[in-house]
C-alpha positions as CSV (number, residue, x, y, z in Angstrom):
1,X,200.7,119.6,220.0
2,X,203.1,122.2,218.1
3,X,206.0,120.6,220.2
4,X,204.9,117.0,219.0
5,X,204.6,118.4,215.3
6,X,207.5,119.9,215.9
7,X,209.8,117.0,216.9
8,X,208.5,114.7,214.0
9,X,209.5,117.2,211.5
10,X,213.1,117.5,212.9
11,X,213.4,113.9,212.9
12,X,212.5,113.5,209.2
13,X,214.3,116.4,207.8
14,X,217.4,114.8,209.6
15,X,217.1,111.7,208.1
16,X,217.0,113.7,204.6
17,X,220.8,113.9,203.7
18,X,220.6,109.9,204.4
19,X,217.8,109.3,201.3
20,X,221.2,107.5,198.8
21,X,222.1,105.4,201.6
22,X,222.4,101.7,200.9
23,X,222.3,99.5,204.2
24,X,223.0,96.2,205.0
25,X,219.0,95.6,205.2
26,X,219.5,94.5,209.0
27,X,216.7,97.4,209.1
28,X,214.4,94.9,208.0
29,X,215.4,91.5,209.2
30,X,212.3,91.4,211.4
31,X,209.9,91.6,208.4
32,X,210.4,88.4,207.1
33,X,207.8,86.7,205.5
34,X,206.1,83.5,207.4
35,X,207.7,80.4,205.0
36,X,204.5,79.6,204.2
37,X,203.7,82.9,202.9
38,X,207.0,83.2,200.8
39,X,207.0,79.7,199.4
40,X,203.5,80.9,197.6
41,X,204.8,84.5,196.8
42,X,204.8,85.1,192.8
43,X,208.0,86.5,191.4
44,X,208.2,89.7,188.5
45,X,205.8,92.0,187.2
46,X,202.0,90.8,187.3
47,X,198.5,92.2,187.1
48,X,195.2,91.8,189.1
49,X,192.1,93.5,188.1
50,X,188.6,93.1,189.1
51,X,185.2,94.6,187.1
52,X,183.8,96.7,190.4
53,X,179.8,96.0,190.5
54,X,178.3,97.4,193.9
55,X,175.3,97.7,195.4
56,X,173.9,100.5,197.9
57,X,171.5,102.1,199.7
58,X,173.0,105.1,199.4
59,X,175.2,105.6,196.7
60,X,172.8,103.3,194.4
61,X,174.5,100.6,192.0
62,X,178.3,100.8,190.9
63,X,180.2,99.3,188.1
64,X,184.0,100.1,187.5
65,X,187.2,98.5,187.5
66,X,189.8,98.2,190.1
67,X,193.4,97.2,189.0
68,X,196.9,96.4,190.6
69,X,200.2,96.2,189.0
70,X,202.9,94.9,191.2
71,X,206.9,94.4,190.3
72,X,207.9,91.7,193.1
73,X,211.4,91.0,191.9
74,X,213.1,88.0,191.6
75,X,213.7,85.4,195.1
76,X,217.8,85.8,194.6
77,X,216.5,89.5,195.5
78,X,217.6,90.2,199.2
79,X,214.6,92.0,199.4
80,X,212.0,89.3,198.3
81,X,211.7,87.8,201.7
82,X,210.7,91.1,203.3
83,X,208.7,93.0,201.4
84,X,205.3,93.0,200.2
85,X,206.2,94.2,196.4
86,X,209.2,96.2,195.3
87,X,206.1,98.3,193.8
88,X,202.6,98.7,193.3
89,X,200.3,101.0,190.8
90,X,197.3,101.1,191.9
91,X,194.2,102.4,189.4
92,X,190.2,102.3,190.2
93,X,187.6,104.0,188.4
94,X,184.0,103.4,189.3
95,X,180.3,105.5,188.3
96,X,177.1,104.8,190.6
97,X,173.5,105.2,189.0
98,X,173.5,108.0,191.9
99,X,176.1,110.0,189.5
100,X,179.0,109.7,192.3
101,X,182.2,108.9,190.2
102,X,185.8,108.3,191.0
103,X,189.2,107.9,189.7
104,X,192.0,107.1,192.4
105,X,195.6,106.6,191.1
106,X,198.0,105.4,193.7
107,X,202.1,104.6,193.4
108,X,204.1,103.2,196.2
109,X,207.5,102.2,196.1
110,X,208.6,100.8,199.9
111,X,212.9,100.3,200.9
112,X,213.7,102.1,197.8
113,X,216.7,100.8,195.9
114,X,217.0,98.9,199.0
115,X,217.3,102.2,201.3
116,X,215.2,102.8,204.3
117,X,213.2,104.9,202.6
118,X,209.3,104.5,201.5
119,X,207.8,106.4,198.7
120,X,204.3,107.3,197.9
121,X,202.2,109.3,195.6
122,X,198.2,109.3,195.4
123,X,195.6,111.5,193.3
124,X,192.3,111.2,193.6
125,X,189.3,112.9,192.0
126,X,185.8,112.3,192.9
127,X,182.2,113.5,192.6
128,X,179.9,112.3,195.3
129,X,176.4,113.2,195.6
130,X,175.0,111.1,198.5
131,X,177.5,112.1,200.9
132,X,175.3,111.8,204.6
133,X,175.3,114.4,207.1
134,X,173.7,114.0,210.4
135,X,175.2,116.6,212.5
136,X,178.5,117.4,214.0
137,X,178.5,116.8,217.9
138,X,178.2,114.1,219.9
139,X,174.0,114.4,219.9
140,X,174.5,112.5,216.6
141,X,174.8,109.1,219.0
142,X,170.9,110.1,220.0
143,X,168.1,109.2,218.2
144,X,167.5,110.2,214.2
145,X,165.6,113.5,213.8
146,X,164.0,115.6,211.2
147,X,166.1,118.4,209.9
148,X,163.1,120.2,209.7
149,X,161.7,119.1,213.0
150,X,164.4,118.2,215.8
151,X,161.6,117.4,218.3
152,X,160.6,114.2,216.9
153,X,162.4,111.1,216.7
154,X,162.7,108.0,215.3
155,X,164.2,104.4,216.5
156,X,164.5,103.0,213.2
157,X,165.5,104.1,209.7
158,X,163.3,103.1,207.8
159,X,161.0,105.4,209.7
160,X,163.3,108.1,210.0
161,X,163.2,107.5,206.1
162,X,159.5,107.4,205.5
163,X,159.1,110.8,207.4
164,X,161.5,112.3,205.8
165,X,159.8,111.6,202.8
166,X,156.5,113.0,203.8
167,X,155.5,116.4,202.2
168,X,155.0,119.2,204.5
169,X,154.2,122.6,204.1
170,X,157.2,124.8,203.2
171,X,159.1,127.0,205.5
172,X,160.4,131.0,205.1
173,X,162.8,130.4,202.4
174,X,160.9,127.3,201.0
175,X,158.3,126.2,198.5
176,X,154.8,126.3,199.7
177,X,154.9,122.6,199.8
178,X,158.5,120.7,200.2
179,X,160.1,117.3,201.3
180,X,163.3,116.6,203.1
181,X,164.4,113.4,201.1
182,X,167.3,114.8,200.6
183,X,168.0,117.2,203.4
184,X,170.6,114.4,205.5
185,X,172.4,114.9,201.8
186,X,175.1,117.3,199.8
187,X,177.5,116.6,197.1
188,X,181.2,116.8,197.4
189,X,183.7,117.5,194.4
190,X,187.5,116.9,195.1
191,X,190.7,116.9,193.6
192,X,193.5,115.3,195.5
193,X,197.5,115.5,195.3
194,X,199.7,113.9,198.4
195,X,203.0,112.8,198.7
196,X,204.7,111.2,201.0
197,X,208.1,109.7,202.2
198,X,208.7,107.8,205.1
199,X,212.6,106.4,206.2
200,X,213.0,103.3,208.8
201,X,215.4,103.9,212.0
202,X,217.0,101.7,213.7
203,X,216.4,98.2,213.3
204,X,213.6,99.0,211.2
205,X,210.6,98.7,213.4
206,X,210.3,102.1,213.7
207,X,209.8,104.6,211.0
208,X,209.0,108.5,210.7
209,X,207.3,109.9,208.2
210,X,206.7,113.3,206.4
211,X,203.7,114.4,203.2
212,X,202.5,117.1,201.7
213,X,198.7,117.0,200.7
214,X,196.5,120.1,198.4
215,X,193.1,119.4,198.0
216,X,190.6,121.5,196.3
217,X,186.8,120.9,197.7
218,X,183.5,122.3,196.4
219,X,180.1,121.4,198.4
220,X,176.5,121.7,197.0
221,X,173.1,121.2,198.8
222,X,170.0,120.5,197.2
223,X,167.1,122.8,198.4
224,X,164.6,123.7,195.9
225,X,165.3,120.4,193.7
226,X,163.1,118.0,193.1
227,X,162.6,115.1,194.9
228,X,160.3,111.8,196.0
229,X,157.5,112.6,198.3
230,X,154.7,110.9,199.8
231,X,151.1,112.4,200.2
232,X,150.5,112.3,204.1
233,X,146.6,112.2,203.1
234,X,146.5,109.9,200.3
235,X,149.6,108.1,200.4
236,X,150.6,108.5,196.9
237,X,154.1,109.3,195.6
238,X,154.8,112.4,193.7
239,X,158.0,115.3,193.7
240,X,158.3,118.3,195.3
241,X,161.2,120.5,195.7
242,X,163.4,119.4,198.6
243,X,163.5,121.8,201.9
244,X,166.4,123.6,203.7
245,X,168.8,120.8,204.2
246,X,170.5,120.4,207.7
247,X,173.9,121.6,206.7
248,X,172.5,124.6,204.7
249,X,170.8,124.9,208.1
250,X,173.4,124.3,210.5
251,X,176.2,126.4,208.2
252,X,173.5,129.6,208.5
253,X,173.5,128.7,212.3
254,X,177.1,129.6,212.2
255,X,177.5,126.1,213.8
256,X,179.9,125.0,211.1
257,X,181.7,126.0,208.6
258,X,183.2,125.0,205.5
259,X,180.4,124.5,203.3
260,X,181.7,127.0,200.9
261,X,185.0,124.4,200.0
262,X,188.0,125.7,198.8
263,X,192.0,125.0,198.4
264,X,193.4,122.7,201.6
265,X,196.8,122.4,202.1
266,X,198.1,120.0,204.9
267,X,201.6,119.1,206.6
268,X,201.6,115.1,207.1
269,X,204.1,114.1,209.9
270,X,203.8,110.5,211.9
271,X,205.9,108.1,213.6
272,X,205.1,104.6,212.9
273,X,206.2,100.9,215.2
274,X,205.9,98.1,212.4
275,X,206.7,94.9,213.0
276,X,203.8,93.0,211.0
277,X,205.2,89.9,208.7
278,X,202.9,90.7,205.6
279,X,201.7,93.7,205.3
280,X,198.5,93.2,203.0
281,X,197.7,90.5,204.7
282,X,200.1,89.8,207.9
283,X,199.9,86.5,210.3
284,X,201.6,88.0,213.2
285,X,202.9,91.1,214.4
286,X,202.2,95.0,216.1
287,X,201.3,98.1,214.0
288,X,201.1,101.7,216.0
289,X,201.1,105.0,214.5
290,X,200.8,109.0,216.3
291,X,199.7,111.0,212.9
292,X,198.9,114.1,212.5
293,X,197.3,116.3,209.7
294,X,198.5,120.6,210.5
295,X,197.0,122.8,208.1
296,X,196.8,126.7,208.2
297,X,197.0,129.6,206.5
298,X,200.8,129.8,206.9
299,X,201.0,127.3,204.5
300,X,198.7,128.1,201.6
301,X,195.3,126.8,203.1
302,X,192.0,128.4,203.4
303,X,191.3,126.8,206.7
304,X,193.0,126.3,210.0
305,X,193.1,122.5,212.3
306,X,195.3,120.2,213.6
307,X,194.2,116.6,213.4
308,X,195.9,114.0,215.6
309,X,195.1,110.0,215.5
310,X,196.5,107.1,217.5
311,X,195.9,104.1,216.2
312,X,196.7,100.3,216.8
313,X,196.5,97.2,215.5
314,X,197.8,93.3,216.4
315,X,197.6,89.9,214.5
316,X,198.2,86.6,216.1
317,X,198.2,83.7,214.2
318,X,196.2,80.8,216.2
319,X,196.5,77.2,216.1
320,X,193.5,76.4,214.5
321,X,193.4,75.1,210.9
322,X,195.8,76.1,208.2
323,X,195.8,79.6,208.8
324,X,193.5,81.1,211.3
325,X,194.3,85.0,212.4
326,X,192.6,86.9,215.2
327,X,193.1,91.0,214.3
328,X,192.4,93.6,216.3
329,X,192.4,97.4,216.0
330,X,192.2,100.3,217.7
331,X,191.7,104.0,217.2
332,X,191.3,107.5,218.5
333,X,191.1,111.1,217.2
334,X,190.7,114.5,217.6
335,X,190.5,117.5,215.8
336,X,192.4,120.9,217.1
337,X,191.1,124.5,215.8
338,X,187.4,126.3,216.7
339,X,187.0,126.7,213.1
340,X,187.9,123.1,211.3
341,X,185.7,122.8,208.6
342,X,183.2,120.5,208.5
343,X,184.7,118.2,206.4
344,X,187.8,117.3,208.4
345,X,185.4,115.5,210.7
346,X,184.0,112.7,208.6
347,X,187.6,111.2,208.2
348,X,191.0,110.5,210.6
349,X,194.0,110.4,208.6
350,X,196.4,107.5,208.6
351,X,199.5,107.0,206.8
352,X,197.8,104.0,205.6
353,X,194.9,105.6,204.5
354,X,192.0,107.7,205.9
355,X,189.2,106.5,207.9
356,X,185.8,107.3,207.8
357,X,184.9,109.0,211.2
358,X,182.1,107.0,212.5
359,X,180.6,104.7,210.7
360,X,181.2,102.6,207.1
361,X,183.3,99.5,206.0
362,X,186.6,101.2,207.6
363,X,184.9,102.0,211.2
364,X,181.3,100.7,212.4
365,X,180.2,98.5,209.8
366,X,176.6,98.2,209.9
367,X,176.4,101.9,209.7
368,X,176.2,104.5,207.1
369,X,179.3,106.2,206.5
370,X,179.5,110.0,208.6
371,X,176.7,108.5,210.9
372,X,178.3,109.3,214.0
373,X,180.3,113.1,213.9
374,X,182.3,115.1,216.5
375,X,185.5,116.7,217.5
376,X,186.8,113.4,219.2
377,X,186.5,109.8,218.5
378,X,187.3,106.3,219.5
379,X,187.0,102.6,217.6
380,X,187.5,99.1,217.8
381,X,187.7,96.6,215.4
382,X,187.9,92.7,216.1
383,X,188.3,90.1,213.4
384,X,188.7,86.6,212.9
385,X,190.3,85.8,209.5
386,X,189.6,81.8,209.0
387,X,191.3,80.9,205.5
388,X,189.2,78.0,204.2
389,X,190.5,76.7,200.7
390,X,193.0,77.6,198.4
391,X,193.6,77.4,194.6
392,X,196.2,78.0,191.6
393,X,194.8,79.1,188.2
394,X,197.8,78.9,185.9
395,X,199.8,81.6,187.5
396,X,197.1,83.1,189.9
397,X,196.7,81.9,192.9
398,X,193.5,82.4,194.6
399,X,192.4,81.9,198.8
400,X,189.4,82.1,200.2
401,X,188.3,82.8,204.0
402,X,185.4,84.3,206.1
403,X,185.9,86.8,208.7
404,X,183.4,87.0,211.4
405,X,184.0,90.8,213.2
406,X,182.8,92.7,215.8
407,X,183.3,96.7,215.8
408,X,182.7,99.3,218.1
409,X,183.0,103.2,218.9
410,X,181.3,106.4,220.3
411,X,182.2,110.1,219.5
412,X,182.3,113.3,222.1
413,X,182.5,117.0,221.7
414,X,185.8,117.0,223.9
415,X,188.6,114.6,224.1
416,X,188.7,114.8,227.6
417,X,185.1,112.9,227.7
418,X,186.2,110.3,225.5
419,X,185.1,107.1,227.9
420,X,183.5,103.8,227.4
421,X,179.8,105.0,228.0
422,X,177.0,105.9,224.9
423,X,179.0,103.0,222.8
424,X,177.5,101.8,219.4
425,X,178.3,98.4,218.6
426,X,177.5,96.1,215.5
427,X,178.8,92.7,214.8
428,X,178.7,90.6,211.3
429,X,180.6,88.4,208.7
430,X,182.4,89.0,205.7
431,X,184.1,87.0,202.8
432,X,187.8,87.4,201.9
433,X,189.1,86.6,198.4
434,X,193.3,86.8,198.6
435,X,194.9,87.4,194.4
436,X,198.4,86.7,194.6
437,X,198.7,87.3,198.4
438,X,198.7,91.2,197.8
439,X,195.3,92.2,196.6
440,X,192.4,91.3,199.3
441,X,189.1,91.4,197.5
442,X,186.5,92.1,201.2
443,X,182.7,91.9,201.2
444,X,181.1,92.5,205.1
445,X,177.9,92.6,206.0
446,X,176.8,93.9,209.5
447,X,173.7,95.0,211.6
């Protein structure tokens, strides 16, 4: 692993003294756009931007805003045919009636000045007080158990739920009388700075890349505050102060760690194979990364891991209709270090963006995000992207599709036991709204 991390860096610091560079753009030839796709493409500066109103088990209802500014250039631009934006600022804000808030700010500036090299810049800072936790081995792919009583089990969640719910009498270190409602819970505060820079070799396909990232995390668990219970006798609803939740429990264990948060600082190195038409929203082509996240004390961090994912994905445009696409993905993970916090599991990092680890909209829809927690990982995701009507609004220009899926993954303690048995599976639809080609607009629904 330290040889691999080593390499990558090499490579990128090499390609440093080329960052002025200006090239022919044979680099990027093979990202043309489909003719379709460009004779639709908007030139200049524009603006999308979408009030955010959510819904949610979990982290209740949302309202917010989520905005795009994009500067495409003009079509005598060499780059126009091959590039998704010359730039894009990205800005969301959102607040849930379960107090979780965010603000993410995101800059990224691909073939600067027509050099092979890619720019990015994201900050992020969040407040989440429903995050889920479920455990952090591969036992999570059992059956759902109390955190106050591992012996019994449950085959649905909305039993799992009710007993959870269910007042009990208190524990050493508890009220006399308590509930867990809110023992699978904790609330996560972050601040978030990365930076990253990537350079095309070659003919382009290939690219290497290199990021800094300094987090600062703070974690707190909810024992002793109120919360919904229900009489076992009468049946009646009333509060009670919430038990020992099960990462309180499993942190005084010494079966993870983490829980007290603190200053991360992380080493971003991956080497990338590209050759997708569009990227927001490509027709045909490969994508395949090897990333890796290194983070130690050597570097100013309060915790030591290594974090490697592989991941790809192809798109294949099919006869059928105007434009029908069939993606797939693929991805793998697995954390390095005996004491990575507990956090680095519920996410694999990809230059792209991260990727909750298993279970949400970005893994195993159907799922609640973090349901599914261990060292290693594997997922697959299959969709089939049927565009069904298109419109023009003045300058906007609006498309609308479905996209039936299928998704699948398991998690182990080791990688070497990653195999195809213990999968979880879930299958559904979802509705695609594509603003001016660049912003996709998703809703999914699975079981």
């Amino acid at each position: 692993m330290k040889r691999i991390i080593a390499t990558l860096f090499i490579l990128f610091s090499i390609t440093i003294v080329k960052a002025q560079e200006i090239d022919s753009l044979s680099f990027i030839k093979s990202k043309r756009m489909s003719d379709d796709d460009l004779a639709k493409k908007r030139e200049g500066i524009f603006f999308t931007g979408i009030p955010d109103f959510s819904s949610d088990p979990v982290t209740g209802f949302g309202f917010g805003v989520r905005t795009n500014t994009y500067w495409n250039g003009n079509r005598d631009n060499p780059l126009f045919p091959y590039t998704p934006y010359l730039a894009k600022l990205k800005a969301n804000a959102a607040y849930y009636t379960s107090n979780a808030r965010e603000l993410a700010l995101s800059l990224d500036v691909p073939y600067y000045k027509g050099t092979r090299w890619r720019f990015k810049i994201d900050f992020k800072a969040q407040q989440n007080p429903v995050n889920l936790y479920f455990g952090l081995t591969e036992s999570t792919l059992g059956k759902l158990r109390l955190p106050s009583d591992e012996n019994t089990i449950f085959s649905t969640y909305k039993e799992f739920d009710r007993a959870r719910k269910t007042l009990r009498p208190g524990s050493i270190g508890e009220a006399d009388f308590v509930t867990d409602a809110l023992s699978n819970r904790f609330r996560e505060t972050e601040f978030m700075l990365n930076l990253k820079a990537d350079y095309a070799l070659g003919n382009g396909k290939w690219r290497i890349m290199g990021g800094y990232e300094i987090q600062h995390l703070s974690y707190k668990t909810f024992e002793g505050m109120e919360a919904e219970a229900i009489d076992p006798i009468t049946g009646q609803n009333t509060t009670v102060p919430n038990g020992i939740s099960l990462l309180r429990r499993d942190f005084e264990d010494g079966l993870i760690s983490g829980v007290g948060g603190g200053w991360v600082s992380i080493i971003q190195t991956a080497l990338i194979f590209d050759t997708r038409d569009f990227e927001p929203d490509p027709t045909k082509g490969y994508y395949f990364e090897v990333a890796n996240e290194y983070s130690s004390k050597y570097i100013g961090s309060q915790f030591d891991f290594d974090k490697l994912f592989i991941q790809g994905r192809v798109y294949q445009k099919l006869p059928v209709g105007k434009r029908t696409v069939l993606a797939g993905r693929f991805g793998a993970g697995n954390i390095f270090g005996n004491n990575a916090p507990f956090f680095e599991f519920q996410d694999q990092w990809s230059p792209e963006g991260s990727i909750n680890a298993l279970g949400g909209r970005q893994s195993l829809r159907g799922y609640r995000a973090n349901r599914f927690l261990a060292r290693s990982m594997w997922f697959t995701n299959v969709e089939l992207r049927v565009r069904l009507a298109e419109t023009k609004l003045g300058k906007q220009r609006f498309a609308f599709g479905v996209a039936p899926f299928f998704d699948a993954g398991t998690v182990r303690d080791r990688w070497q036991d990653l195999n195809f048995k213990n999968i979880k599976t879930s299958f559904g639809g979802g509705l695609r709204i594509v603003w001016n080609q660049s912003t996709i607009l998703s809703f999914d629904y699975g079981s």
